[in-house]
N, C-alpha and C positions, 0 to 999 in steps of 0.2 A: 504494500500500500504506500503510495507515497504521499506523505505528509505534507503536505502543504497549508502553512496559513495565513490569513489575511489577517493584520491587526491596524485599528486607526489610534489615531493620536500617539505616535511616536515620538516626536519631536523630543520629549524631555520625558522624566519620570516613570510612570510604572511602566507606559509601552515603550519606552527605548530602552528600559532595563532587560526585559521581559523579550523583546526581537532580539538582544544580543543574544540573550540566553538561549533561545527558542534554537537559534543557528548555528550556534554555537553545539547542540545537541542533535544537528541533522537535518533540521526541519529548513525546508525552503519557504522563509518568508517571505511574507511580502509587506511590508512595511508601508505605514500610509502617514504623514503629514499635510498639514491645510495648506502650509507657504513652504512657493520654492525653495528660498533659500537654505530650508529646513530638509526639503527632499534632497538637494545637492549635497548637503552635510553627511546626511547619514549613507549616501552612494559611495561616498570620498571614505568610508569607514568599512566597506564593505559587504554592507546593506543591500538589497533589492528594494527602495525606496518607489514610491505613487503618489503622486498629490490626491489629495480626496477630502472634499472639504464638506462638511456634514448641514452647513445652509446650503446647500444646492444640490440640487436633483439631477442634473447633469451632469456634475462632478461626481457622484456616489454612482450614477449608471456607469459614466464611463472607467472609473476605477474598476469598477466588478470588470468592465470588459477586458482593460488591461491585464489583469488578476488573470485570468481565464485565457488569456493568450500566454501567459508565464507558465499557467499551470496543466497544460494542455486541454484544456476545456473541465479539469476537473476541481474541486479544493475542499479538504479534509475539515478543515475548522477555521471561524471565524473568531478572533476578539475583538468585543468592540468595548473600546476602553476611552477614548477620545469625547470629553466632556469637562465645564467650566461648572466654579461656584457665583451666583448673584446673589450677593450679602444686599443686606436690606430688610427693613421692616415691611410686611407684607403692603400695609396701607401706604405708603411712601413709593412702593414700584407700580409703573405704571404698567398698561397691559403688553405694551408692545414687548417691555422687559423680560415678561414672562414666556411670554411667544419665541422671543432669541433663546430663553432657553431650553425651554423646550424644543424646540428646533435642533439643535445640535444633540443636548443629553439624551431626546426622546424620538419625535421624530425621523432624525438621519439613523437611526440605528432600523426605527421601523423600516424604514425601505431598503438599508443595505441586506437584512436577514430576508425581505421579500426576494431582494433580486439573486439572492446564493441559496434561501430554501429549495426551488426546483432544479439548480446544480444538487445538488446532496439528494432529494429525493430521486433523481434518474443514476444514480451513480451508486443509492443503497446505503448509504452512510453518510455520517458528517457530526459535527461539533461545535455548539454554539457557545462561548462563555461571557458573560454580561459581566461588564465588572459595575457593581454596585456603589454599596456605601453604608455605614452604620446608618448613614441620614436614610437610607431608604426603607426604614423600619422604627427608628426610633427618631423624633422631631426637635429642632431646638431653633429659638427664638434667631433672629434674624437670616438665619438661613430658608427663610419657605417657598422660597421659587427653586432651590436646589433641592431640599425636600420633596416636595413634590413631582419634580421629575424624576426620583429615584422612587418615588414612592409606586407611582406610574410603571416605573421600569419594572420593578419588581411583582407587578400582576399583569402584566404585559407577558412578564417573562414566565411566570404559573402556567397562567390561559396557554401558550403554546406550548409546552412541555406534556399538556394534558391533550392539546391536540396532537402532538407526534409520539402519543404512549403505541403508535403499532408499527412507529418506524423504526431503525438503526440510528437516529441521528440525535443526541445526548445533548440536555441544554444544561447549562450550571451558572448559578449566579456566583463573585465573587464578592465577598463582602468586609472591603477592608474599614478602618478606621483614622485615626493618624500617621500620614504617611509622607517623610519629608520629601517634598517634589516641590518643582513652580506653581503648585493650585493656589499659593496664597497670591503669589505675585499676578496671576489672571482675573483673580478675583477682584485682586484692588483695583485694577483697569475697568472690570464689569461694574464695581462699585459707583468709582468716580464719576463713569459715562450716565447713571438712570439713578444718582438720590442726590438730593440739596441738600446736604447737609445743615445749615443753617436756618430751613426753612421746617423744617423736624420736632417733631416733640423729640424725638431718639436721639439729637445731636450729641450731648454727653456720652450714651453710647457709643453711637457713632465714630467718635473721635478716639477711646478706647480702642474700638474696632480697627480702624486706620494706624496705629499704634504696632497692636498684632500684626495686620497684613502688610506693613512695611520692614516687618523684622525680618533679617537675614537667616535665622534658624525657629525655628518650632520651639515654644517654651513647654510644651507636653511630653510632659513624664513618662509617656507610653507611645511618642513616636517612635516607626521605625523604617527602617531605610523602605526602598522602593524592591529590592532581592527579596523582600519577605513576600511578594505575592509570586515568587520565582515558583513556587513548589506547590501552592494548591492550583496555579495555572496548567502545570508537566499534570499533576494528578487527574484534574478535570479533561485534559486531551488525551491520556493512558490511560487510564481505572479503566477497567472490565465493566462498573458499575459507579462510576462518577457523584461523588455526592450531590444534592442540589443548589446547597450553600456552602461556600469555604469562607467561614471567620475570622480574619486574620492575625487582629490587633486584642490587647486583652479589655479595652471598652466594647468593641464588639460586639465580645463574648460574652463578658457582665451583661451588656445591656440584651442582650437574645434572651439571659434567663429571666432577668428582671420583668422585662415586658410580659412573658410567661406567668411571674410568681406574683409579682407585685398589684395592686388596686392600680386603677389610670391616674388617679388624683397624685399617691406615694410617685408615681412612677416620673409624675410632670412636675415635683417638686423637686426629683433628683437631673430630670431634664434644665432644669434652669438654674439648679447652681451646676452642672456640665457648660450650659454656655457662657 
């Protein structure tokens, strides 16, 4: 079988970690970035590099086509890992904010798994892996446009795992938690561009906020590098039997059981001393 797979958002963090590795292991990637000069990067590295940029529907077909000419019309698994956070209080983002994000986090994934589901159904096999988020199960205050596009992801990604229960083709979320990458520094771009800071009840927050996303490193205790989702990603494309979520971080994992064990009220009081 030849392994092949498509992963987007490489550029930096868990998918440029995650394509070294993959390749590094045999697998012919295919590596995807939104801006050239990102695809030229990772080519110059060794890479099989694609632009595919997740607002656009012509970029995400032609990608697939690309993809599909590398891989001789066939391709083993998809990661689609390539998504931003929109910090913000939910009454302060306007709709279109949420539409951008959704667009890229939700969205572009929708149509990319449309256009390689019937690759994988004619060929009998295949591998879908979502990379999630704690946010996408458990909530916390200024994040709820990124919330809820994981929250989305994550019953998007059920529904079809139940619809391909009579196929060969395995879907598995991953579900990590603090993870030192550039999401903070995307974020404060996402920030800056859709809230007034000044014009806010939240501005004291806010400025907090800004504080956090311009610092050079993660101040949490339980970050970890971007190699830690090295190993439920290999598991999720090899297990005989894939689990459905890989947890990665140990808030996570707290928060899986909690949500479980806890009352909603106990559980949204420990939610907001988290954020």
């Amino acid at each position: 079988m030849n392994k092949s797979i498509l992963i987007t958002g490489c550029s930096t963090g868990i998918g440029y970690t995650c394509a070294h590795a993959l390749a590094k292991r045999g697998y012919k990637v295919i590596a995807s970035c939104r801006k050239t000069e990102d695809v030229e990067r990772l080519t110059s590295e060794g890479l099989t590099c694609i632009q595919l940029d997740l607002n656009d529907s012509e970029s995400i077909r032609r990608a697939v086509e690309v993809t599909l000419e590398l891989t001789n019309g066939e391709l083993y698994a998809l990661f689609n890992n390539g998504a931003y956070g929109q910090p913000g209080a939910l009454e302060d983002l306007p709709v279109e904010a949420l539409k951008k994000q959704f667009q890229t986090n939700f969205f572009g994934w929708h149509e990319l798994v449309s256009l390689v589901l019937p690759v994988m159904r004619k060929q009998g096999y295949g591998r879908i892996v979502q990379n999630s988020s704690v946010l996408g199960f458990a909530a916390m205050k200024y994040r709820g446009a990124y919330n809820a596009s994981k929250f989305a992801l994550e019953g998007w990604t059920d529904t079809l795992r139940l619809e391909l229960h009579d196929t060969d083709i395995q879907i598995s979320l991953i579900e990590p938690g603090p993870i030192e990458t550039q999401f903070r520094e995307n974020a404060k771009v996402a920030f800056q561009t859709w809230i007034e800071i000044d014009r806010s009840y939240h501005r004291e927050k806010y400025r907090q906020q800004l504080t956090r996303l311009n610092a050079k490193n993660s101040e949490n205790a339980f970050v970890l590098p971007p190699e830690s989702c090295v190993t439920p990603l290999v598991d999720a494309l090899e297990s005989p039997k894939p689990k459905l979520r890989y947890r990665v971080t140990t808030p996570t994992k707290v928060f899986a059981i909690l949500k479980r064990l806890l009352p909603s009220r106990w559980l949204d009081e420990l939610l907001r001393r988290a954020a």
